[in-house]
Every structure is written in C-alpha cells, then in structure tokens.
C-alpha positions in Angstrom: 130.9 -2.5 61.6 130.5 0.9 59.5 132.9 3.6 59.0 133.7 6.2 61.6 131.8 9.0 59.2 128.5 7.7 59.2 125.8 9.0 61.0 124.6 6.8 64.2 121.7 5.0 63.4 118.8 5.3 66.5 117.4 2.1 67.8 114.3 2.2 69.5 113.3 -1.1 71.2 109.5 -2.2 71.6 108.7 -4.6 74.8 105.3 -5.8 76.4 104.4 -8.8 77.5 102.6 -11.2 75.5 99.7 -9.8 73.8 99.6 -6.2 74.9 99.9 -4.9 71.3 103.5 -4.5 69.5 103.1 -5.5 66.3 99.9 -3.3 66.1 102.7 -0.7 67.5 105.0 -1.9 64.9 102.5 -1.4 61.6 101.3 1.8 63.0 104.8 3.2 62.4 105.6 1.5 59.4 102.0 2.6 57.7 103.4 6.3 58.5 105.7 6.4 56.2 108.3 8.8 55.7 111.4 7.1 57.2 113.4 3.5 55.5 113.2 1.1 59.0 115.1 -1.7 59.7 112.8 -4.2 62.0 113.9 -6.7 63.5 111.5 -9.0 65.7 112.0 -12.0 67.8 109.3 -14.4 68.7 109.4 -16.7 71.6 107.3 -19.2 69.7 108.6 -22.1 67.6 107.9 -20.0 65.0 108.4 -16.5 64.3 104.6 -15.4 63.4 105.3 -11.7 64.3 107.6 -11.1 61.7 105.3 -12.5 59.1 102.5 -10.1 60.5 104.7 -7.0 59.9 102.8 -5.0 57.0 105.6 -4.4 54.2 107.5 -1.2 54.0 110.2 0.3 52.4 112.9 -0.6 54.5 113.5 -5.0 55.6 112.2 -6.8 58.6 114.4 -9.8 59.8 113.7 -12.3 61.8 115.6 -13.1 65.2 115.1 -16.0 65.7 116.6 -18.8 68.1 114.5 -18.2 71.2 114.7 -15.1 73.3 117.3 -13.0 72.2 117.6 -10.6 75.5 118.6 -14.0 77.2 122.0 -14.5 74.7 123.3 -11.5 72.7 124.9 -14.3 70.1 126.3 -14.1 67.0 123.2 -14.2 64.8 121.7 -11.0 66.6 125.2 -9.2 66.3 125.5 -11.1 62.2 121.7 -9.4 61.7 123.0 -5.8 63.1 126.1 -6.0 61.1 124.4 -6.5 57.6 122.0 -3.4 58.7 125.3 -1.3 59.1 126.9 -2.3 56.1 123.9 -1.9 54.0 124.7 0.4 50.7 121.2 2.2 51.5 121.4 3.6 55.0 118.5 3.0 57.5 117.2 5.9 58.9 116.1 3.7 62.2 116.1 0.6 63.8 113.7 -0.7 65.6 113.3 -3.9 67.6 110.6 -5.8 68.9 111.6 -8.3 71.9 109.8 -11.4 72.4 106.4 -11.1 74.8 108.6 -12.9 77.4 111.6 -10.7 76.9 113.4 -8.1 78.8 113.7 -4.7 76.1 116.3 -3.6 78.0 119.0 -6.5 77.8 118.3 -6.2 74.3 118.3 -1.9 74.3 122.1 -2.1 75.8 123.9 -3.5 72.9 123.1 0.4 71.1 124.6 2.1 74.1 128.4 0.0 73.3 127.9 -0.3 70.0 130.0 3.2 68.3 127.3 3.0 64.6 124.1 3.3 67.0 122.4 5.4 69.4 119.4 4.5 71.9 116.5 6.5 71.1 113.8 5.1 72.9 112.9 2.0 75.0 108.7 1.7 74.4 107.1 -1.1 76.4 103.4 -1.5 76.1 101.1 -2.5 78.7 97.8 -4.4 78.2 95.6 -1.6 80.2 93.1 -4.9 80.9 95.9 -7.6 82.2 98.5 -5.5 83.2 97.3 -5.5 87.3 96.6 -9.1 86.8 99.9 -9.6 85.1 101.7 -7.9 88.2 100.3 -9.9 90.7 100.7 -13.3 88.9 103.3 -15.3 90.8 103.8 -17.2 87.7 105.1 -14.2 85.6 105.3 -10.9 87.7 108.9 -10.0 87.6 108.9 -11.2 84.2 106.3 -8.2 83.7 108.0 -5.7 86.3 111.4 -6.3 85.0 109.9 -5.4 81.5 109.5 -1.7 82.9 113.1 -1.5 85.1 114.2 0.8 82.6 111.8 2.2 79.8 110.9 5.7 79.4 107.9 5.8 77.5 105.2 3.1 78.5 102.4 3.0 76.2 99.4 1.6 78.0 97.0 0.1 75.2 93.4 -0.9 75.2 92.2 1.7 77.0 89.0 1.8 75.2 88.2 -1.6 76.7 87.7 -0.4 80.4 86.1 2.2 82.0 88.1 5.2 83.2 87.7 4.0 86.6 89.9 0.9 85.2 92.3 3.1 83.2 93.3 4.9 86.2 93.7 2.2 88.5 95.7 0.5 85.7 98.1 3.8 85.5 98.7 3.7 88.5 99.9 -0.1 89.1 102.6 1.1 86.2 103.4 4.0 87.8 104.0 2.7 90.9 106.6 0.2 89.6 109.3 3.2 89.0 109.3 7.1 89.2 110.0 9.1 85.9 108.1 6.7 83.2 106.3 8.5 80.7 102.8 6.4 80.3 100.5 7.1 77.5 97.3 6.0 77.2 96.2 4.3 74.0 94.3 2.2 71.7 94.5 0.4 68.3 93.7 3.6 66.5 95.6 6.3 68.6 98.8 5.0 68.8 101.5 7.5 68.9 104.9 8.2 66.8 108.2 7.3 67.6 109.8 9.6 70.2 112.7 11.4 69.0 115.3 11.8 71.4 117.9 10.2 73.4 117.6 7.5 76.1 118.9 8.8 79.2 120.6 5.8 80.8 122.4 6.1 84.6 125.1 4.7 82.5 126.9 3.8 79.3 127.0 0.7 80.0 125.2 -2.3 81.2 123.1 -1.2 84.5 121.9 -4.9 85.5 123.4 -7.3 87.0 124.5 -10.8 85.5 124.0 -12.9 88.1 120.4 -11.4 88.3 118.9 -12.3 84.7 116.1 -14.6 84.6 116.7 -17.4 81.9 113.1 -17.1 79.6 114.1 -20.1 78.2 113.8 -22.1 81.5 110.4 -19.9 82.9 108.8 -20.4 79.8 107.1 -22.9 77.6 106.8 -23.5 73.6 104.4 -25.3 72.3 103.6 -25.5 68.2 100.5 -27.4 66.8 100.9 -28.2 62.9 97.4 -30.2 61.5 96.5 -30.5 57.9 92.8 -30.1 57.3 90.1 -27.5 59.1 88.6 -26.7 62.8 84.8 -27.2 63.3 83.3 -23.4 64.9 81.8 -24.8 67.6 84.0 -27.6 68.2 87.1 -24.8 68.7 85.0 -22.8 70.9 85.2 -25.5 73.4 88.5 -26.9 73.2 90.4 -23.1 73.0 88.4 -23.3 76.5 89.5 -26.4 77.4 93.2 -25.2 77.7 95.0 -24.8 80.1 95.9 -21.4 82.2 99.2 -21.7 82.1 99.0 -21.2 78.1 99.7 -17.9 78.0 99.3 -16.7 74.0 98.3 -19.2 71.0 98.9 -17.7 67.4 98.8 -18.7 63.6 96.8 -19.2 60.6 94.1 -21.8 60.9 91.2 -23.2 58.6 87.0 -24.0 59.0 85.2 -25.7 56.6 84.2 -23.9 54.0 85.9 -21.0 55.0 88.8 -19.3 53.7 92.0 -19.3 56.2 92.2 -16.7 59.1 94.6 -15.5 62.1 93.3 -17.2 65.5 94.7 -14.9 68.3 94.0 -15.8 71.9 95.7 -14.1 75.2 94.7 -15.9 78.1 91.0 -17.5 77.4 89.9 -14.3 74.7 90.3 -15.1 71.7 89.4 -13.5 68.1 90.1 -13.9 64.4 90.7 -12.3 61.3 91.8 -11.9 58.5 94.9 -14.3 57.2 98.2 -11.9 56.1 99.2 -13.2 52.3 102.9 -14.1 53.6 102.7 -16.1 57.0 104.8 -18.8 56.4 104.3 -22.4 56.3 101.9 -25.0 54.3 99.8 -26.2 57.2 96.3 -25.6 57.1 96.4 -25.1 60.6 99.8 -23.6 62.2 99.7 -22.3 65.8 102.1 -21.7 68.0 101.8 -21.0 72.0 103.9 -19.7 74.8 103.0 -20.8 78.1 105.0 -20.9 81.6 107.4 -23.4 82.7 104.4 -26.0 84.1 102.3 -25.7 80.5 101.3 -29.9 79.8 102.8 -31.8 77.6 102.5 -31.6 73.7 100.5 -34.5 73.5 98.2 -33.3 75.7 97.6 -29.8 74.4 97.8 -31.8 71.2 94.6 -34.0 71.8 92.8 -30.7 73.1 92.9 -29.1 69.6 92.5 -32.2 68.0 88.7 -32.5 69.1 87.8 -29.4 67.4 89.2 -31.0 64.0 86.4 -32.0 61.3 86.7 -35.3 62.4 86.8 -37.2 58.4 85.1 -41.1 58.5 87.9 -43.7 57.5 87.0 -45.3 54.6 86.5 -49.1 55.2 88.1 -51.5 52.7 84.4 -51.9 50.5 84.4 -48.8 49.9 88.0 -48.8 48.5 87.1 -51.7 46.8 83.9 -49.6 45.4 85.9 -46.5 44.9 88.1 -48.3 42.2 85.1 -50.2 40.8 84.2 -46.6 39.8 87.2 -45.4 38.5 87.6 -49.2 36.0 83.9 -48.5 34.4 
C-alpha cells in the first residue's frame, strides 16, 4: 500500500463490550494531543453514532461501517486502511474501535500481515459494574470472554461506581479468564495513555481458528427508531423501562418539549442524557439506534414501546380545518 521506506504505522485496537466506555477512551486520547490519529470506528447499530461522538482532532475519523467488521475483513475495511497509507501527511497512529459486539482481536491481526503497520496494543475495556454479570450471561458470555482471548492491557472502567469490595471481585473475574493481562483500574477522569510498545503475539499470524468464530451478525440484533417530533419526561421514563432485556444498548439524539436536543444513552435498564454533539448525523428529532441479542422483539414492537412516550399531538378534525382557513381568508 505504501513504499518500502516508510515507517510502520502502530495500530492499537480498542474492544469492550457494549457500553463499558470506548469512545470516552477514544476522546481522552484525542483531547491529549500531541500525535495526528487516524480512527477508525465501527458500530454495530444501523447507524454509526460512535463515530459522530468522536471529539475532532487533528488527524480523520472514518467510519466502518457495514455491520461488524471483525466478522468480514472486506474490501471497504482494507479500501479505508489503504487511503490512511497513502495519505500525503503521515499518521503517527492508528487506532480502531471494534463494535460493542466485536472481537478486537480478529480485527488487531490484519496489522500483524500487513508489511506498512505494526500492533501496538490490543485495549479492551471492561464495565467494572457488568462485567461479572456479563460473564455469566448465557446470552452473551463468550461473546464477552472471547473479547479478552488475546488483549494485553484491560482497562477496567467505572470503578468509582462500586465499592472496593466490588472492584476486587470484578478484577478478579478478568483475571481469571487468562494469565498475563495487564488490568487497570479506571474511571471517566483517569483514563490512561496509549501504551507504547509492541503486541507480543504467539504468532505472526492468525492464532484462532476459522471454524471457531462466532458470526455477530447472527447472535445479535439491530434495531433503529427514527420519529419526528419530542419524548414526554415522564412518559420515557416508563417506556425505556418497558423494554425488553434482551435490548442490550439504545443510543442517539432525542428531543422533549421545550427542550433543546440531547444524547439518551441506556446500557441495560440505566439510562442518562446529555448534552447533544453539534455533528451527529441525521434530521430526525428523535434517532436511536439499539443492539440487542438474537431473540430482541420485533421492530414494531419495540416501535410501539417508544411511541407511548411521544407528545401525543390531537388530530385536527375537519371544523377545525374548515376554521383554520376561515382565519387565514379574513
């Protein structure tokens, strides 16, 4: 992709399972400073909100988009690392952030065949509060356990959420899963740098086995709700609670009356808002999207959940069209 001469680029690759914290990772590191980044971020969801949550930086964030990009290397992954090689301006690094569903790793071993790059660092972050849950959920515990097969620095987040008591029982599920992981504890506001090394794989090449990869895309569930208009408060409370558990992580910008637009963000039944980013796409008020496990309802029924928290407008009846346009004649 580049000439022999140039310097490998290092990749680091950022995994967790859905909600444990990446992007915050991500904007940490690009808030720093000091370095050009290329990132590049898939999202399971219809739509890719992640990438439009990255702050901006000096380097480019693209979008992988597609699905889940560690379950098909394809051409627009390899297209995306090919334009970052033959950029004019070098990247100092490149870092990735797999989908909440993904596996890092599948996505970690293209840098290790690829001649232009070099594996820094696989980083997967743990939610210190879910993660025992997580592991013990039949639904999605080797999707979680495979997520740490072959990290070497996990960065367990939240911490200031539990008690130490928690935060050491939480260690020590993740440690248990493989010998030789590096875990750091963590929290929004002391989250680390990125390591600066090498990964030290077994191998060159590919350490897993084809034959057995779990397909995301069958395990797992999208779901994307578009409504113009606004949410009632109390009326979302409710129906956020209505859903169902095997809706694992809703996201996106939403509206209240008289209220200017924020980012609802719910991982299992918490939920919390703030404030909108200028450049999420889209021109729906209300634009979430949601990735759940392969028995998530149907749309229409996750559909009509949300819709009773909508500010429910009165149809107009035809005299008071017929009234409505007697004003607008005098």
């Amino acid at each position: 992709m580049t000439t022999a001469s140039r310097a490998k680029i290092p990749v680091t690759v950022v995994g967790g399972f859905l909600g444990a914290g990446k992007t915050t990772f991500l904007n940490h590191l690009l808030r720093s400073g000091g370095a050009r980044y290329a990132v590049l971020v898939n999202d399971f969801g219809a739509v890719n909100i992640d990438a439009s949550l990255i702050v901006q930086h000096d380097g480019t964030t693209m979008t992988l988009a597609n699905g889940c990009v560690c379950c098909s290397i394809g051409d627009g992954f390899l297209e995306t690392l090919g334009k970052i090689l033959d950029s004019e301006i070098p990247f100092h690094h490149i870092i990735i952030e797999a989908s909440g569903v993904g596996d890092p790793w599948r996505i970690a071993e293209i840098a290790l065949v690829e001649p232009d790059l070099r594996l820094n660092a696989v980083i997967v972050m743990a939610d210190a509060a879910r993660i025992s849950k997580l592991l013990a959920d039949a639904r999605v515990g080797d999707t979680v356990r495979n997520q740490f097969m072959h990290s070497n620095v996990v960065l367990l987040n939240k911490v200031d959420l539990l008690t130490r008591s928690e935060v050491t029982a939480a260690r020590a599920e993740v440690a248990a899963l493989r010998a030789g992981m590096k875990i750091v504890e963590t929290t929004e506001h002391t989250l680390p740098d990125l390591p600066n090394g090498e990964h030290n794989a077994a191998s060159r090449f590919a350490a897993t086995e084809v034959g057995s990869r779990t397909d995301h895309e069958q395990v797992f569930r999208r779901w994307s709700y578009r409504r113009s208009g606004a949410f009632d408060p109390a009326k979302l409370d409710s129906a956020l609670s209505a859903l169902p558990p095997q809706l694992l992580r809703l996201k996106g910008p939403c509206r209240f009356a008289g209220a200017s637009a924020s980012l609802l963000q719910m991982v299992g039944q918490d939920w919390a808002l703030s404030p909108l980013p200028d450049k999420l796409p889209g021109q729906d008020d209300i634009m979430l999207v949601g990735v759940g496990t392969d028995a998530l309802p149907d749309t229409d029924t996750l559909d009509a959940i949300l819709d009773s928290a909508l500010i429910s407008q009165t149809p107009m009846t035809i005299a008071d069209l017929n009234r409505k346009q007697a004003e607008l004649t005098l």
